[in-house]
N, C-alpha and C positions, 0 to 999 in steps of 0.2 A: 450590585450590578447597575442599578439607577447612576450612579457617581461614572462607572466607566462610560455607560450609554453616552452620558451628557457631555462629558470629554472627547466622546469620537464627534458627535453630534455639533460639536462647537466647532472641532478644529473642521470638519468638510466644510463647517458655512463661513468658515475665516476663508477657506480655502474653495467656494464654491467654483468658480472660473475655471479653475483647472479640474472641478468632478463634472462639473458638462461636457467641458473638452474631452476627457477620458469617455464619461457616457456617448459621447458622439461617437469617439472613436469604437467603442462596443455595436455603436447600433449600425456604424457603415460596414463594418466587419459582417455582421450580421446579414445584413439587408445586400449587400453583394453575394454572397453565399444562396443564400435562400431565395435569391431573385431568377438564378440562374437553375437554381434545383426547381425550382415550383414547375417551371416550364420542361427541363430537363424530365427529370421524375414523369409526369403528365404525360408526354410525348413517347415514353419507353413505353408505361404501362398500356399505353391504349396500343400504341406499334404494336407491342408481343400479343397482345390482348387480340386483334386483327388481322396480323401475321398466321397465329394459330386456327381462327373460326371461321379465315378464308383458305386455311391451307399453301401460306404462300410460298412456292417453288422456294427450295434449295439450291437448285438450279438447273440447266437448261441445256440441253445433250440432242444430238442425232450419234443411230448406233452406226459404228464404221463398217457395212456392209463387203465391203473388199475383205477384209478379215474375218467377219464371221460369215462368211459364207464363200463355197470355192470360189478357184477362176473360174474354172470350167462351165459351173454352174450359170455363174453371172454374165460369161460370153455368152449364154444359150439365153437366157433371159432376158441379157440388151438384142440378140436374134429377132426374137420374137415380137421386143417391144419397137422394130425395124427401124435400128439402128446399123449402121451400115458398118464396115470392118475399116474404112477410111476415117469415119469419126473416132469412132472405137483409139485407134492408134495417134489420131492427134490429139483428141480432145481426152482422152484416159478416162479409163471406167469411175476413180471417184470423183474426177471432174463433174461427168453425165450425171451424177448420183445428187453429187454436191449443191446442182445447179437446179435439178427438179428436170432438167432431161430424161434421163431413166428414173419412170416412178416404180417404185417396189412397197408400197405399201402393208402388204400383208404382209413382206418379209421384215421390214422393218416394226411393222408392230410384234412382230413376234420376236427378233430382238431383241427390244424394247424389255419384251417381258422376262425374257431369261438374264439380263442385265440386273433388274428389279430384285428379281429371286437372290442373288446372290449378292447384291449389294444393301437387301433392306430396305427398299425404298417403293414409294408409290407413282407410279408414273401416270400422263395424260398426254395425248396427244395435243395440240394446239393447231390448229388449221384456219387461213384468213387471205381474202381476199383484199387488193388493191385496185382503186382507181381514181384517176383526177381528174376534177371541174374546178372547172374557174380561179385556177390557181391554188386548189387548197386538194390534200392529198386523202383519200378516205380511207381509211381500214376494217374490211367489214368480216364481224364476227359473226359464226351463231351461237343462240343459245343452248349452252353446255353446263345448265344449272347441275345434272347430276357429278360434274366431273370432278375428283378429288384433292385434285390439286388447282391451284388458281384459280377459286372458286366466285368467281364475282360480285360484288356487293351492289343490292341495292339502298343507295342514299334514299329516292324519293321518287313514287309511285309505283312502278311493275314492271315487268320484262316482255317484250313482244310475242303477241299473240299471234297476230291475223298481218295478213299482208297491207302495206302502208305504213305500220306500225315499225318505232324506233326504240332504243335507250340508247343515249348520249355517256360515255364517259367525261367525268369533270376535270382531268390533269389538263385536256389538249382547250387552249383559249382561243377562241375566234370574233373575239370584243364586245361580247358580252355573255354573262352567264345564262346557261342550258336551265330551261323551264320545263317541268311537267305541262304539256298543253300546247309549246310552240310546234311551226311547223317549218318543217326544214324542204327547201328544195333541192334535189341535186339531180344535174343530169335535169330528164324531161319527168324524174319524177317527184311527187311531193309527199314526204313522211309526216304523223303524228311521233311528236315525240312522247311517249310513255311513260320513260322513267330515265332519273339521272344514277350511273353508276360509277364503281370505283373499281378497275382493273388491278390487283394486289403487284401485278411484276410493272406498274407502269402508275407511279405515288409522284414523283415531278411534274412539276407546273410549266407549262411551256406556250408558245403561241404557235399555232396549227399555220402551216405552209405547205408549199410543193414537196418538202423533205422532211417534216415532222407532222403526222397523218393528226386526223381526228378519227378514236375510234367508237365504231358504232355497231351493237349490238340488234341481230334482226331472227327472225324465227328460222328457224330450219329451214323450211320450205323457201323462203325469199332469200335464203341463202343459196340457196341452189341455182336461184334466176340472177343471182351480183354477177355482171359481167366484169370481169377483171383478171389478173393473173395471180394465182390462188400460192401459198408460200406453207410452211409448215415446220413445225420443230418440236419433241417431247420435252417436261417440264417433268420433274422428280423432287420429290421431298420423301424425308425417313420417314420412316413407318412411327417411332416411337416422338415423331416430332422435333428434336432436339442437333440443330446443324454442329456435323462432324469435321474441325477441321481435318483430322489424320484419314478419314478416310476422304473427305471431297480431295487432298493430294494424292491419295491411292487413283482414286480416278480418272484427275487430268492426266496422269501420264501412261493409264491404261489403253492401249493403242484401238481397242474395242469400238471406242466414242470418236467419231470422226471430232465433233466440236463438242467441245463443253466451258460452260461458260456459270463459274459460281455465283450465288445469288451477290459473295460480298463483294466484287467483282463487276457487278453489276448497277451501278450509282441509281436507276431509275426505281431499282429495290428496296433496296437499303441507303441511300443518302442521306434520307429524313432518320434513322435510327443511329446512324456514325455520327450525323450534326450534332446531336443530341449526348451522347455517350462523351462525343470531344467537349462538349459545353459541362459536364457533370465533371470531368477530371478537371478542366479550370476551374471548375467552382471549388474544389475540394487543395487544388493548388494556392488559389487565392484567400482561401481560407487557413491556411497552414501561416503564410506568409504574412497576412495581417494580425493574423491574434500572437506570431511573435515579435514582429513589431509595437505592434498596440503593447504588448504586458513589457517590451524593453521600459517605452515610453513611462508607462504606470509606474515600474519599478522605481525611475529617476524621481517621479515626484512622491512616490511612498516614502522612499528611503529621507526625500528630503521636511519632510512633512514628518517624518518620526523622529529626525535629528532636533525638529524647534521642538520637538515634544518629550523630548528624552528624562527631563526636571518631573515634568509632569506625571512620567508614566514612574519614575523611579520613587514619586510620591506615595502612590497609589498601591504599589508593591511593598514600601516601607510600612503601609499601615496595614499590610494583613494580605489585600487581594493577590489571589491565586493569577500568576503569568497564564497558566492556561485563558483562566478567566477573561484576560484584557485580550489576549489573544482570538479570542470565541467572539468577543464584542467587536473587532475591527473587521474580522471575517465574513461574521455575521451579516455586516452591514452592507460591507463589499460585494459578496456574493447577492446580497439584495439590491443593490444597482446594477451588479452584473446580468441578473436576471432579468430585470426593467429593461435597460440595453438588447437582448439579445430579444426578447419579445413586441419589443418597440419596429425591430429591423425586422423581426418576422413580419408581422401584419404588414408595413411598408411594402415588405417582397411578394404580400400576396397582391396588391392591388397592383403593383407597377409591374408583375410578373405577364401582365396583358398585351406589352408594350413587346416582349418577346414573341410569345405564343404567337400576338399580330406576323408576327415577320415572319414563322415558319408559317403558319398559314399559307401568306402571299404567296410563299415556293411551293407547297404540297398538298398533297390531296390526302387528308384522311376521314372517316365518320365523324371522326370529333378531336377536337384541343384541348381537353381538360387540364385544368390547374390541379397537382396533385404534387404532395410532398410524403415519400417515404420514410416510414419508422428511422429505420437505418436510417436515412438522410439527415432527419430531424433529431437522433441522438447523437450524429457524428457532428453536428452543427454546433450543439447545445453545449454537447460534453466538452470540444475541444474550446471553447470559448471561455465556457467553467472552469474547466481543469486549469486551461492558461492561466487567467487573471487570478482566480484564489490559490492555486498552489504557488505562482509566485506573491502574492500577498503574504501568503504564511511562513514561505522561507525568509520574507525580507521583517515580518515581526518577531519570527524565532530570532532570527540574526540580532536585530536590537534589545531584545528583552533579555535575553540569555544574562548579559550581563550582572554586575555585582549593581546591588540596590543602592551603594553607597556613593559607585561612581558615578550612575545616572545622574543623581541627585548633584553632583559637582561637577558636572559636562560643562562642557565650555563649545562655544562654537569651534568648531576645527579651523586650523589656520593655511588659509591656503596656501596648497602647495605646488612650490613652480617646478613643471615636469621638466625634460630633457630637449621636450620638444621647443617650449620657451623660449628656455633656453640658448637652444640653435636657432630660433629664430631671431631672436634680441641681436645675436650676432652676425648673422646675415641680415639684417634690416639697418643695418648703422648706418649707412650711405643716404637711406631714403629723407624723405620731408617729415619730420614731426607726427603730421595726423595718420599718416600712411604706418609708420612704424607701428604707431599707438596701434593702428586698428589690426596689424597683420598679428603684432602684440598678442595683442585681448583675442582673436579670436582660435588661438591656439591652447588658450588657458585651461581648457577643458576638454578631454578625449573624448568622454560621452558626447559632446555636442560634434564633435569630428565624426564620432563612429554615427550617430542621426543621421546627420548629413551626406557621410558616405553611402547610409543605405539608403537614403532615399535617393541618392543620383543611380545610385544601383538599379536599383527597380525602377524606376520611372525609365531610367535610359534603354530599358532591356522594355518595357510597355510601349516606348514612344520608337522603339529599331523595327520592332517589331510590329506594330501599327505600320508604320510605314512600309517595310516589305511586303506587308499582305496586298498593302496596295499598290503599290510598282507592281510588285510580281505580276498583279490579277491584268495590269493594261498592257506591260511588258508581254506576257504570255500572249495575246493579241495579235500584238505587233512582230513577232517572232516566227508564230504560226504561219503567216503567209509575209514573211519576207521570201526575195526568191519564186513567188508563184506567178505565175505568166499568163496561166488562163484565167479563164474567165466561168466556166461549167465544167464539174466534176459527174459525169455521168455512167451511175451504175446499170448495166443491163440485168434481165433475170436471167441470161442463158449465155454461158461460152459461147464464142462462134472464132471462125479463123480471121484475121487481120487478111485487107484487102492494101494496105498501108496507105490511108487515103492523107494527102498533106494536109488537110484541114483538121484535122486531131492526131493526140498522141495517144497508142492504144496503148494499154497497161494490161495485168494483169492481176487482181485482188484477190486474197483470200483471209476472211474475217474469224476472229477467234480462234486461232490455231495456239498450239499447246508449244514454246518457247523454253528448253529447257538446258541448263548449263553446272555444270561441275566448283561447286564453290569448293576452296582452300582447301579446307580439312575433308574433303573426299566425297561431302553431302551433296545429292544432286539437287538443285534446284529449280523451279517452273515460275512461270506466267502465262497469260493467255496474252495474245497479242495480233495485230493485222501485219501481214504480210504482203506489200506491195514491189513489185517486181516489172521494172518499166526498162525503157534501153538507155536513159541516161541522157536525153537530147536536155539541154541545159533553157534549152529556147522556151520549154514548158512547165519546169521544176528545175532550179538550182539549189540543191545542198548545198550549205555552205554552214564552216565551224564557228566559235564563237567570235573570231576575230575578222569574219568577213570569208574567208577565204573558200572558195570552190573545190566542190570534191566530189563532181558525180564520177571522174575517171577512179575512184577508189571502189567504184560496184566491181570493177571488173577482176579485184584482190580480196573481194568478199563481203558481207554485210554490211551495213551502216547503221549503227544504233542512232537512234535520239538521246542524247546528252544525258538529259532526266532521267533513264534507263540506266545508264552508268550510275548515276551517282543514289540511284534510288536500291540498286540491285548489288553495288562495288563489283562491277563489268570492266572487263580492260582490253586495250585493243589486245587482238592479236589470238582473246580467249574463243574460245568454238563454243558456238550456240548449235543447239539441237533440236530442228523443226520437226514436228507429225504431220504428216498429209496421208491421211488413209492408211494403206500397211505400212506407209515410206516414211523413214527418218531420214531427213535432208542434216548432214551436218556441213556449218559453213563458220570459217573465222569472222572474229569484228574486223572491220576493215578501218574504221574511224567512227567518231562520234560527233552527230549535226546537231547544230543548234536551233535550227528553224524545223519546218514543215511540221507533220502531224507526230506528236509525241507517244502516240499509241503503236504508230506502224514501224517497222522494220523494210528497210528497202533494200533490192537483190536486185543483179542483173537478169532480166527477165530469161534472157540465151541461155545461162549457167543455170537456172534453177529449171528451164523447162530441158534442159538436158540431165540434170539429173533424175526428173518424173517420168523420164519418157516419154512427153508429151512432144505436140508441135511447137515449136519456138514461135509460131506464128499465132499459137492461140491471145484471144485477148477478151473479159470480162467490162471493161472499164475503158474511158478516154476523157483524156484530156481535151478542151475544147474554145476554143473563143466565141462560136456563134453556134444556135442549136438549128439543127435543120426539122422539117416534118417530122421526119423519122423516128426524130427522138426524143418528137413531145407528145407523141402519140404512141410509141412502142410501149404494149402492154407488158406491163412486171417493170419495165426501168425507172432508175429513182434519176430525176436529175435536178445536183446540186449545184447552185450559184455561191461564188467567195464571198458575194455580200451577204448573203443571206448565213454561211458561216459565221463570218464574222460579229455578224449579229445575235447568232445564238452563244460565241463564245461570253460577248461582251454582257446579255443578260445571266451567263451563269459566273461572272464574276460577282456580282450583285452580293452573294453569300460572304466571300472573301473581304469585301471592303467592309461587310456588316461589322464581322472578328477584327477588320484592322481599327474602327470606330470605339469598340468595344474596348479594346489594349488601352485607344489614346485616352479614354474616359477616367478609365482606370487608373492609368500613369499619370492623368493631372489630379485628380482626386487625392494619390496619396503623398503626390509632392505638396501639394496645398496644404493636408493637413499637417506632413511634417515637422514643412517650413513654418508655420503657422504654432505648432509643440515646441521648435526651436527660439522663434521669436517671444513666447509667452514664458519658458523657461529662463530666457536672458533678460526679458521686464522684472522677474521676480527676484534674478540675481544682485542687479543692478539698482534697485528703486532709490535704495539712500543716494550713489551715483549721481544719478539722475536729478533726483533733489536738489541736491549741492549746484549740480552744474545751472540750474535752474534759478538757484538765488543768485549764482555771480553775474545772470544776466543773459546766460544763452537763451536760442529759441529753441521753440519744439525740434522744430527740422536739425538745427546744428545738434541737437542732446541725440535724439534719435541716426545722425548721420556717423556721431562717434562711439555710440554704446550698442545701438540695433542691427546699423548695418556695418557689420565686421566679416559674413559671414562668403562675403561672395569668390574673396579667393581659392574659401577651402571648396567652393561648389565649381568653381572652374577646376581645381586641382584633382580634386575629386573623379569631375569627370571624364578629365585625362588619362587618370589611373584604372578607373572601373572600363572604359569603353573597351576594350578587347577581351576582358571577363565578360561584357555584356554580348558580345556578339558570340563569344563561344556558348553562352546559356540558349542566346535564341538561334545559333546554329542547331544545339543539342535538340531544341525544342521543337521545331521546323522538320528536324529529322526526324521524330519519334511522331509527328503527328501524319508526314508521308508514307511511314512505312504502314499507320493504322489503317490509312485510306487507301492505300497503294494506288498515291497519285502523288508525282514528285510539287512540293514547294521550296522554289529557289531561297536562299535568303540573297536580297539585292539591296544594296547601298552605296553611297560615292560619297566623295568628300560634302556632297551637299546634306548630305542626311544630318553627318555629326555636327554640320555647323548648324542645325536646322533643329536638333536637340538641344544642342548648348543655347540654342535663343530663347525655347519655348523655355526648356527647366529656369531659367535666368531671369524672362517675362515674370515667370508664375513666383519668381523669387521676391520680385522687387514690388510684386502688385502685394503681394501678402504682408511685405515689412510696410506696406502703403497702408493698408488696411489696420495694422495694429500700430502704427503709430498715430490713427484717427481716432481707434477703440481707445487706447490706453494715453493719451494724452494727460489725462488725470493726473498720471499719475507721477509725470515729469514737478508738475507742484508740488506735490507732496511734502511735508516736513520730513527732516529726515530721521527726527528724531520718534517718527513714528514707524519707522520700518525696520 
């Protein structure tokens, strides 16, 4: 066993440059994989871990009282709540309900609890008040320590006692972070802050304005003195803890539930849990993808690393040793570098796994960012790395040893042989100059080095399309949103009222989280929750218009209008009938077109046709459009009102996420063209040395030896990526689509003729920087005798 050792042992340190390049390639395999999991992994467990010990909502429901309870009953009860028989008819009883005009409290919690009963679940009521100073929006809770859903966390110090006293939740930012001890002024009063908490339905990091509140936790009692205009909604999670999709769709389209709105559904919930679960499937993608690369790689130099050795090994067999035996010693050894590799990338992926946790931090709010790597995570890392490099190691020594001891021992080098492809080429190149031939020549001589080449343009071009759409998309989507928008303040009221048709705004009509549902192909009904806006179409204030520019509010009047991203995220077609919930009323209405701009969540209707079919007043309106705010509606208690800038600006910091993953891609994609190119250029030094030599003695230079033997390879990498570039957009179509339908939030894929030529430079740069690089590394060995090689 000592004789085989020393013969593996000799041939790696003959051959050591190529087992670090391989160990590298093990430990960047590695260290990508487990960089992504450490943080991954961490992030789920502490989420579920928090999710669970705060009880966080499943999701978030008002029960539709027009339904479960008479007409008859509820005209006597809006009677009494003196409501007059003229509102009643215009404004419609789920409007009044909808809007917190008619309060029904006991009826609604009672509801509430026969809903629970029969669906399994625990409910809570959620009650909070609104008010604004000095430009920034407050939202004040009480303390509802017993309630069992949404149960609040405290980070740091205690929950309000005595009047004065505050707790600060940490999602909402106001430029600098919430202290145990500071004191807040609002209004003419001044609070102790007490303690810092974490609201479990509201884990997004934001900056606190006139239309994203900061919320503040105060005692019952000082709850009762928050002047403001007070809002409310029940919050349910299963009983057995564990979210149901089959039944949350029983639900949404149980007409029972005026809104409901699932927790996955909900980004401010669950966004930090989706980011994380998306980051764990690339890690386990890019792991599949590098350790079959990396073991092709291996295999080319195993196989050739066993051909110089085939004398040697046919020796070693003639005098007794057991094939198992020599086979156990290469394995052996291998798998003990493979191990070294993949523990090397480990420890690396715990320290740099900081560099991520950091970035989901900056987004969210949780108790803690633990670095954590699961069992699972850590055998599927290990094994698939294992498995690859030594099961191909063993098939490529079964492969050589198998044979007769007699012919080993008489091997001859193999004579190279000119493929078909050569061939065609020699004869398509006749025309050209000399060196050009030579080189298109030589660099067809071998397929392995073709099929390298092709996969690395492969995947790198599918890393670098895909990097880059994340980012168009993320500034695209921006610029989309308010193309077409003419005002200037999007101001929501808290109470219906009738349209005076004042010309200084356009009144609308909103209704948020309503149940969207439509009849797929094969007979299955399908849902979403979705906004509902319903205006008269004046173009002066909002212009829909499709992706080519063109105008289309005169299509409200033939039916709906999706947002584009709706179609392609749902396979919606004009002409299909969508099917709205409004309290006991199913509004069915056809697609009429599909916009490319405005807000991608809403749905717009002509406000005339859908308030005739409610039976409401056409005149009612929730909502206006506006260019300047008067008094009235910076001071009306309960309205929210939003400026396009201040949109805009919140779209543009939740891009922030997207460009993270488009950075990620390009990192990625140059990482593994570098090392390809770099496997390419080292395998054709090693082909070529005597080559090189020769041309060396008659007098060339580095640059000429290395300009006709090294770089040969740049045709097939243009060729290459002529041929893979429409393979690579249908992968990161397919990709782009599977990761929208996760989130159920559309990602376009967007490119133009500037992307591909913007690929072909970068892949080409990294090409020619790397044949720069080893033709500085390997210089040597242009010298060389040749009679040494």
């Amino acid at each position: 066993m000592r004789n085989v050792m020393r013969l593996v042992w000799r041939d790696l340190l003959k051959h050591r440059l190529q087992v670090w390049l391989m160990l590298l390639l093990i430990v960047a395999t590695s260290f990508i994989y487990f960089f992504i999991q450490y943080a991954s992994d961490g992030i789920r467990t502490e989420y579920e871990r928090f999710a669970g010990a705060s009880g966080q909502e499943h999701f978030a429901f008002r029960p539709n009282l027009a339904v479960l309870l008479e007409g008859e009953k509820l005209r006597q009860l809006a009677r009494r709540a003196s409501i007059s028989q003229q509102e009643l008819d215009s404004l419609g009883l789920e409007n009044l309900i909808d809007t917190g005009m008619l309060r029904l409290p006991d009826e609604e919690a009672a509801a509430a609890v026969r809903l629970s009963e029969e669906y399994r679940f625990d409910a809570a009521e959620v009650k909070y008040k609104e008010n604004v100073d000095q430009g920034i929006l407050y939202r004040w809770y009480d303390d509802v320590s017993e309630r069992s859903v949404n149960r609040i966390h405290v980070v740091e110090g205690r929950m309000p006692a005595d009047n004065g006293e505050i707790a600060v939740a940490l999602h909402a930012g106001t430029g600098q972070p919430w202290k145990v001890g500071d004191r807040l002024t609002i209004g003419d009063q001044t609070y102790a802050v007490t303690g810092t908490v974490i609201l479990p339905e509201q884990m997004r990091r934001y900056a606190a304005d006139a239309e994203r509140p900061v919320h503040i936790i105060v005692s019952a009692k000082q709850y009762e003195r928050i002047n403001g205009k007070e809002f409310h909604y029940f919050c349910g999670r299963f009983r057995d803890g564990v979210y149901k999709e089959d039944v949350i769709r029983q639900m949404a389209e149980d007409v029972r539930f005026a809104s409901f709105l699932p927790a996955q559904d909900n980004p401010e919930a669950t966004e930090l849990a989706k980011g994380a679960a998306s980051n764990s499937g690339m890690a386990v993608i890019f792991l599949i993808i590098l350790t079959l690369l990396c073991t092709g790689v291996f295999l080319i130099f195993l196989n050739r690393r066993l051909r110089q050795q085939q004398k040697s090994l046919g020796c070693l067999i003639a005098l007794g040793y057991p094939r198992a035996q020599l086979r156990k010693a290469y394995v052996a050894i291998h798998a003990a570098l493979c191990a070294a590799g993949v523990i090397l990338g480990l420890l690396l992926a715990y320290f740099a796994s900081d560099l991520l946790l950091q970035q989901f931090q900056a987004q969210y709010v949780m108790p803690a960012f633990p670095k954590k790597l699961d069992a699972s995570s850590l055998l599927t890392g290990v094994l698939v790395i294992m498995i690859g490099f030594n099961a191909a190691s063993y098939w490529m020594l079964a492969r050589i040893m198998n044979g007769d001891a007699a012919a080993m021992l008489h091997a001859r080098q193999k004579q190279e042989h000119v493929n078909f492809l050569t061939r065609w080429v020699s004869r398509a190149t006749a025309g050209l100059p000399f060196i050009w031939r030579v080189k298109l020549q030589m660099s067809v001589r071998s397929l392995k080095m073709i099929v390298m080449l092709g996969i690395t343009v492969l995947l790198s071009s599918i890393l670098f399309i895909m990097g880059l759409s994340l980012n168009q998309s993320s500034s695209i989507a921006v610029e989309q949103r308010f193309r077409g928008v003419h005002y200037q303040y999007d101001i929501h009221y808290a109470e219906a009222r009738i349209s005076q048709h004042d010309g200084s705004r356009n009144d609308y009509y909103l209704q948020k989280n309503k149940r969207m549902a439509w009849d797929e192909g094969s007979g299955k009904r399908a849902g979403a929750t979705v906004n509902l806006l319903a205006f008269d179409g004046d173009d002066q204030w909002l212009t829909l218009s499709d992706g080519s520019g063109r105008e289309m509010n005169a299509k409200l009047k033939e039916g709906a209008i999706v947002h584009v991203s709706k179609a392609q995220l749902y396979g919606l077609q004009i002409g299909s009938t969508i099917k709205l919930l409004f309290g006991g009323k199913e509004v069915a209405v056809p697609i009429a077109a599909f916009c490319s701009n405005g807000d991608p969540a809403a749905v717009y209707m002509d406000k005339l046709q859908l308030t005739k079919a409610l039976g409401i007043s056409p005149d009612i309106y929730n909502a206006s459009f506006t260019h300047s705010l008067g008094a009235d509606a910076r001071q009306e208690e309960g309205s929210k009102v939003i400026s396009t800038e201040s949109m805009r600006k919140e779209m543009q910091d939740q891009a922030s996420s997207s460009q993270l993953s488009a950075v990620l891609n390009q990192v990625i994609g140059g990482v593994i063209a570098v090392i390809m190119v770099w496997l390419v250029a080292l395998i054709t030094v090693e082909e070529n040395k005597a080559n090189m030599a020769v041309l060396r003695m008659i007098g060339y230079s580095d640059r000429e030896i290395a300009n006709m033997l090294l770089n040969i390879y740049i045709a097939i990498v243009t060729v290459s990526y002529c041929v893979f570039t429409p393979i690579s957009l249908l992968v990161v179509r397919y990709i782009l689509n599977m990761v929208s339908l996760n989130t159920n939030d559309f990602i376009p894929l967007i490119y133009s003729i500037y992307t591909f030529v913007l690929v072909l430079v970068i892949i080409v740069a990294i090409y020619y920087a790397v044949l720069f690089a080893v033709r500085r590394m390997y210089v040597h060995t242009f010298g060389a005798s040749p009679t040494n090689m």
